[in-house]
N, C-alpha and C positions, 0 to 999 in steps of 0.2 A: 524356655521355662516350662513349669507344668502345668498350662495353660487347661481349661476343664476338657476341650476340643478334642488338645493334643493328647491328652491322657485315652480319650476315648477311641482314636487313633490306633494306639499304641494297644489298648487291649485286644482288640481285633487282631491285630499283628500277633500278639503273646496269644491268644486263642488259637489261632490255623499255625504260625511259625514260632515256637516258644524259642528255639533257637537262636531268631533273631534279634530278642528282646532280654537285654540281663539286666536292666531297672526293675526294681518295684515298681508296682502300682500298686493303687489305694484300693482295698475290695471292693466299695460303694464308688459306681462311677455313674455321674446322669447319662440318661440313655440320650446321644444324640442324635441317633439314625432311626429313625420313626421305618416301621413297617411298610416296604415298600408293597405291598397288595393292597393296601388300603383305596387311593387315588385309582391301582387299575381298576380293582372290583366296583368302585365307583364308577368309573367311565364303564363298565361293563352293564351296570344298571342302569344308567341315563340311556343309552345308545340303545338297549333291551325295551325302556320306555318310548322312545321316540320312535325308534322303527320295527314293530312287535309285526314278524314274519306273516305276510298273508296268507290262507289256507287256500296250498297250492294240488293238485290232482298228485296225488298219491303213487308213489312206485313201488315200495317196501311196505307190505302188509299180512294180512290172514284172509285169504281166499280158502272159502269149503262150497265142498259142494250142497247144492241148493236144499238137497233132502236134511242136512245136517248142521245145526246152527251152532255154531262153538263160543265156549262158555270160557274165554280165558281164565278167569280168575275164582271159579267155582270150584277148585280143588284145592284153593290156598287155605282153608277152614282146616282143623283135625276131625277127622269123622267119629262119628260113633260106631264103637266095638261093635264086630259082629256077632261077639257070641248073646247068646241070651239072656235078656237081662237078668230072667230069674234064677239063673245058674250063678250071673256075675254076684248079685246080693246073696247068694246060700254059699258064695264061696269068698263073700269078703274077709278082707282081715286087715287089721291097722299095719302103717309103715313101717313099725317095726319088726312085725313078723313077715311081714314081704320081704325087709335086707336078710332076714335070716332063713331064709327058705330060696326056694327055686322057681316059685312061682314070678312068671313074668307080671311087669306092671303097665298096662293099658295106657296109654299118653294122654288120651284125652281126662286121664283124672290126673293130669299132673298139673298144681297149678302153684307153687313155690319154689325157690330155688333149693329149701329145706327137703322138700318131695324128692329133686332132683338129685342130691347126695345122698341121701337112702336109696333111693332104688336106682343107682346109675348104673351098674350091671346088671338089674332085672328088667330094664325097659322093652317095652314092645311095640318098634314103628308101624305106624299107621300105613295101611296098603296104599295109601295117594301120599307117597311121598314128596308132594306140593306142599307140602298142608307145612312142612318143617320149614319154610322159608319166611313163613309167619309167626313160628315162633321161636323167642325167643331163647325158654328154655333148655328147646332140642338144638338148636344151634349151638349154645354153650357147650352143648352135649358131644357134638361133631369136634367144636376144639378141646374138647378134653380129652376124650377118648378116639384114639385113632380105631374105629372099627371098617373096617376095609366095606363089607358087605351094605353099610349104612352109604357110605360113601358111592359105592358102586351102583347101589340103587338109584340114589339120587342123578346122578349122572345120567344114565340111563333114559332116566324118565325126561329130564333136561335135555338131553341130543334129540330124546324122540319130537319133544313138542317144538323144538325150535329148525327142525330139520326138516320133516316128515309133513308136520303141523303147518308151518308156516313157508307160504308161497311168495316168490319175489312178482305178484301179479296189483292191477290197480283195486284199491277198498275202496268200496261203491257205499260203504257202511261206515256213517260218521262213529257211530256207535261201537260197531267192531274196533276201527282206532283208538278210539277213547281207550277202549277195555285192555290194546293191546300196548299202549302206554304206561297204563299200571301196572302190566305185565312186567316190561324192562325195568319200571323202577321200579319192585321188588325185587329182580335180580338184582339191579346195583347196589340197593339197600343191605341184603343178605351179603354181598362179595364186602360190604364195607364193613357189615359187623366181623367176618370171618377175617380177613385183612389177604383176603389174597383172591384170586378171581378163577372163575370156575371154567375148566380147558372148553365145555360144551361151548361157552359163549363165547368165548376166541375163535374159535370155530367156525361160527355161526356169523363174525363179527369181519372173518375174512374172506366167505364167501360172498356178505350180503353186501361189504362195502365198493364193492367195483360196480355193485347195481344201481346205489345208493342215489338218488337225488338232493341230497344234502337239506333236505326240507322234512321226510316224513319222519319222525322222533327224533326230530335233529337231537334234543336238550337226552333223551335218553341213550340215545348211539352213541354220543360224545361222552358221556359216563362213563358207558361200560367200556370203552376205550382206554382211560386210564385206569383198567386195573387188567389188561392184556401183560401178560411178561414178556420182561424182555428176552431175545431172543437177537442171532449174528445178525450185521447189519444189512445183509444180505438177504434176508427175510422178511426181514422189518421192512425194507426198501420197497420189496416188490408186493408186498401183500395188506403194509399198513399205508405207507409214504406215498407210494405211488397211486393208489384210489384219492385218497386224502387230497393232492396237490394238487389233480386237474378239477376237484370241486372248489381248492383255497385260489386259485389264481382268476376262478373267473364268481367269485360269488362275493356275495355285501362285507361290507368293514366288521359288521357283527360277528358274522359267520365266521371272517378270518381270527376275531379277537377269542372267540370260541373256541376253537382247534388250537389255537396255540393255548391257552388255559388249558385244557385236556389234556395236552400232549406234556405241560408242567405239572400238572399233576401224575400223569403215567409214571416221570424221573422219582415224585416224590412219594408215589407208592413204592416204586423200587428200593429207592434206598430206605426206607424205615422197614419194609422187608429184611432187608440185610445188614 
């Protein structure tokens, strides 16, 4: 019969194999199969509360040398134009003679989305191309407009600070950590407004994880992990699966409930990609 169960059944089947299904069904059908993340992401929070990771010596950090104290997150701000101010006020003019003219428009006076569509081929990025991962506007700006040079810049400065900048040596600096925490989660934040993840951090993501002690940024490394591309299995094996497995076989229930959460989120960045 058409039991409410069997119905529900049945649409599932006509949804993935329409094929196999040449009954009608009713358009309003109660939903019987409750969200199955719900119960995990619960166990994932009780198990987070119970046993919340001790703060263990450090492997994966920002080591500088001593003369030079690094400011991670001092360049996520938009600066102030360097030209002069009193040039900039003798040479104002309202938004709508900047869309119609050539004169470029300074970012740090952009502050509407309206701003942003008038002057989206006059923009003029800010020489600390950090400063765009904070906002929101210029990011908008990056998915609308493919401008290579924008793009290229940012990259750039992203390979230098996570390559160059950042040492697989121990942080003696509870503070330097904190700072460099904020650091990945605004990369992840930024790769999740953009919807696709940035090659520097892949990068950065497969040299640093064979170092890795599964403890220092665990909650941020595990982020930026799902939004790594995919890429043959054969790559993935030796450079993602293989660091990953000898820290999932010998580490806590959390850690392993973690990694496989990440790793379902990686498939389901994938496919709303594509």
């Amino acid at each position: 019969g058409m039991q409410c169960h069997l119905q529900a059944l049945l649409s599932l089947y006509k949804l993935f194999c329409p094929e196999l299904v040449t009954i009608t069904l009713p358009g309003k059908i109660k939903n019987f199969f409750r969200n199955s993340e719900g119960p995990w992401k619960a166990a994932i929070n009780t198990v987070r509360k119970r046993n919340f990771p001790v703060h263990q010596p450090l492997v994966l950090g920002t080591a500088q040398p001593q003369s030079r104290k690094r400011k991670w997150n001092a360049q996520l701000v938009v600066p102030a134009s360097t030209a002069n101010k009193a040039n900039l006020e003798k040479n104002r003019v309202n938004d709508a003679d900047l869309y119609s003219t050539s004169q470029s428009f300074p970012v740090e006076q952009l502050q509407t989305f309206s701003q942003l569509l008038q002057n989206i081929h006059h923009l003029e990025f800010p020489s600390q191309m950090a400063s765009v991962l904070t906002n929101p506007l210029l990011l908008h700006y990056m998915n609308c407009i493919k401008d290579e040079s924008v793009h290229l810049r940012l990259y750039f400065w992203l390979n230098h600070t996570l390559q160059e900048e950042c040492s697989w040596s121990v942080v003696d600096n509870h503070q330097n950590e904190e700072e460099f925490k904020i650091f990945l989660e605004t990369l992840y934040k930024t790769e999740c407004f953009l919807q696709e993840g940035f090659p520097s951090c892949e990068e950065f993501l497969y040299k640093s994880l064979p170092l890795w002690d599964g403890v220092c940024c665990q909650s941020q490394v595990l982020r930026l992990v799902s939004w790594i591309p995919l890429s043959t299995f054969s790559e993935m094996k030796s450079q993602l699966y293989d660091p990953l497995a000898q820290l999932f076989f010998t580490s806590s229930l959390y850690f392993k409930c973690s990694v496989l959460e990440s790793l379902k989120e990686l498939l389901q960045n994938w496919l709303n990609c594509h």
